[in-house]
N, C-alpha and C positions, 0 to 999 in steps of 0.2 A: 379203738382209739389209735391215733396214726404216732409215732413215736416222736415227730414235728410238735404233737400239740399236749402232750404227755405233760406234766410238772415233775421235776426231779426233787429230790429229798433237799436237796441245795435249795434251790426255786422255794420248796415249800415254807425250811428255814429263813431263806432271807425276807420273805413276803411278811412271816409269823415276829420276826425283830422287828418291822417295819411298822408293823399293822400294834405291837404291843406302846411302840415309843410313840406314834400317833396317838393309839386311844387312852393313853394317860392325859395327853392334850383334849384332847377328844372329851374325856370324863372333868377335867376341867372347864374345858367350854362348857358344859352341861351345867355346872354350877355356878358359872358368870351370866348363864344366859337368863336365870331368877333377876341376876341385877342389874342387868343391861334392859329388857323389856319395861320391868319397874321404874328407870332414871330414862333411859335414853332409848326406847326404842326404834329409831330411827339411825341408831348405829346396828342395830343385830346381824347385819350383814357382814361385819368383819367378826364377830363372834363366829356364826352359821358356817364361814365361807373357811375357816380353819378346818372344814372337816372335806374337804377336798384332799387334805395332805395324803391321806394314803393312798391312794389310786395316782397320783403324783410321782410318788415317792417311787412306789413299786414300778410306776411305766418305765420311770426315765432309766431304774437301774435295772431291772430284767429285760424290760423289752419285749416280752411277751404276751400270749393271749389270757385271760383271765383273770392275769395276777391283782387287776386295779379291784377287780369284786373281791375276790378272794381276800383280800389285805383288808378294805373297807368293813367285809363281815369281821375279822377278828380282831378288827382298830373298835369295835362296835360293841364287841361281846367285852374288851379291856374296858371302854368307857363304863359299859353298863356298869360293872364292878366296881365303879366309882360312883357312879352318878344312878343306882337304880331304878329312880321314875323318872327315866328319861329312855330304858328300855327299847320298847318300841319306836319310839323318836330315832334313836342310834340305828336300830336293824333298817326301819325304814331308809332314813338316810343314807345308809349304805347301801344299799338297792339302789335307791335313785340316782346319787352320784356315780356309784361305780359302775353302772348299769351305764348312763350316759358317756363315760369315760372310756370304755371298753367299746360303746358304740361307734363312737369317732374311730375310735384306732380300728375298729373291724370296715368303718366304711374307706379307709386305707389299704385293708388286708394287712394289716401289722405288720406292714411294711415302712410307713413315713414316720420319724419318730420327730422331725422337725419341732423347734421352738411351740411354732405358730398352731400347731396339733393341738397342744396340751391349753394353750389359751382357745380357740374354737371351744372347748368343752367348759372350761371357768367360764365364758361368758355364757354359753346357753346355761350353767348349772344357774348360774346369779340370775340369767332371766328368769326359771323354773321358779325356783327360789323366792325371787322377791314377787311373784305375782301370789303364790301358795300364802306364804305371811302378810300381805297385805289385807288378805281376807280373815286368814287367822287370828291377826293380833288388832284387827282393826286398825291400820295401817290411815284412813280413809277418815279417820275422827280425829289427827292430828291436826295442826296449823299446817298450810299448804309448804312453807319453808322445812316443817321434817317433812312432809311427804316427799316432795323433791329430792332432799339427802336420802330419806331412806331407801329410794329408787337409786340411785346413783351408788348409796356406798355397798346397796343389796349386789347389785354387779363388779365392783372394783372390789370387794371383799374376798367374793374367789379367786378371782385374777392376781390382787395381791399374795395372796395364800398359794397359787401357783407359782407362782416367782419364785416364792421361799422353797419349796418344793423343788422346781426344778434345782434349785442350788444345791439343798441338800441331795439331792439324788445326784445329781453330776459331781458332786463331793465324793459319795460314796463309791460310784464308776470310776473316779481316780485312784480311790485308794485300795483300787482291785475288788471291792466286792461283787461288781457284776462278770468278774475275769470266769468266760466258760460260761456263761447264763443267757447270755440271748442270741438270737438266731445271726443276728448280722454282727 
């Protein structure tokens, strides 16, 4: 392993705060997400799309390669701790997202950390996303009015959830915690 791609005990620390204060959100959305499917299914997308924050979180303040999985899985194993049948729901998800997050940045070469990066990846995840649940939750037996929100807010759900993200993560790059963490 090339010392470029290594994680330092710092890197692994700050991914692990990161990945802990996400999956308490993270383990809450698990347990909204019983009440949101039950009322209003057609909002589940800004539920779902809250759990983009880690892979967010970790890019915008390290800047490195893996840190968006890595943080995902331990924002994943925090929810579970909260929300236990939701389990595999959370690891999956954290595969998915951070998998696709990590995918963008590597077809950059973890080089562009641009705004417009981290939205690319909210919108494909929201696509993923609300195509998977529409099958799911039978998305398909609603009145065509949720259907339409639920396609819509399935996508601006991550992207909103980015935003917040990017903020806190550029919050955090100010107040020096990525000082000495990432390449550029």
């Amino acid at each position: 392993m090339s010392s470029a791609s290594r994680l330092s005990t710092r890197v692994l620390l700050v991914c692990a705060a990161i990945g802990v204060g996400t999956g308490i959100l993270g383990g809450a959305a698990g347990w909204l997400t019983l009440v949101v499917l039950a009322t209003a299914p057609w909002a589940y997308g800004l539920v779902l799309g809250s759990h983009v924050l880690p892979g967010i979180i970790a890019q915008q303040v390290v800047r490195r390669p893996w840190v968006a999985l890595l943080t995902h899985v331990l924002a994943a194993l925090v929810a579970s701790a909260m929300a236990p049948q939701w389990t595999f729901r959370f690891l999956g998800t954290a595969v998915l997202f951070g998998g696709i997050q990590e995918g963008v940045a590597a077809l950059t070469r973890y080089r562009v950390w641009a705004t417009a990066r981290f939205f690319v990846s909210a919108v494909i995840i929201g696509a993923v996303v609300a195509v998977a649940v529409w099958f799911a939750a039978d998305i398909g037996a609603l009145a065509p009015w949720a259907q339409v929100t639920y396609l819509v807010v399935g996508v601006v759900g991550p992207v909103a959830w980015t935003a917040l993200g990017l903020a806190i993560g550029s919050g955090l790059r100010g107040a020096g915690v990525a000082r000495g963490l990432s390449r550029r």
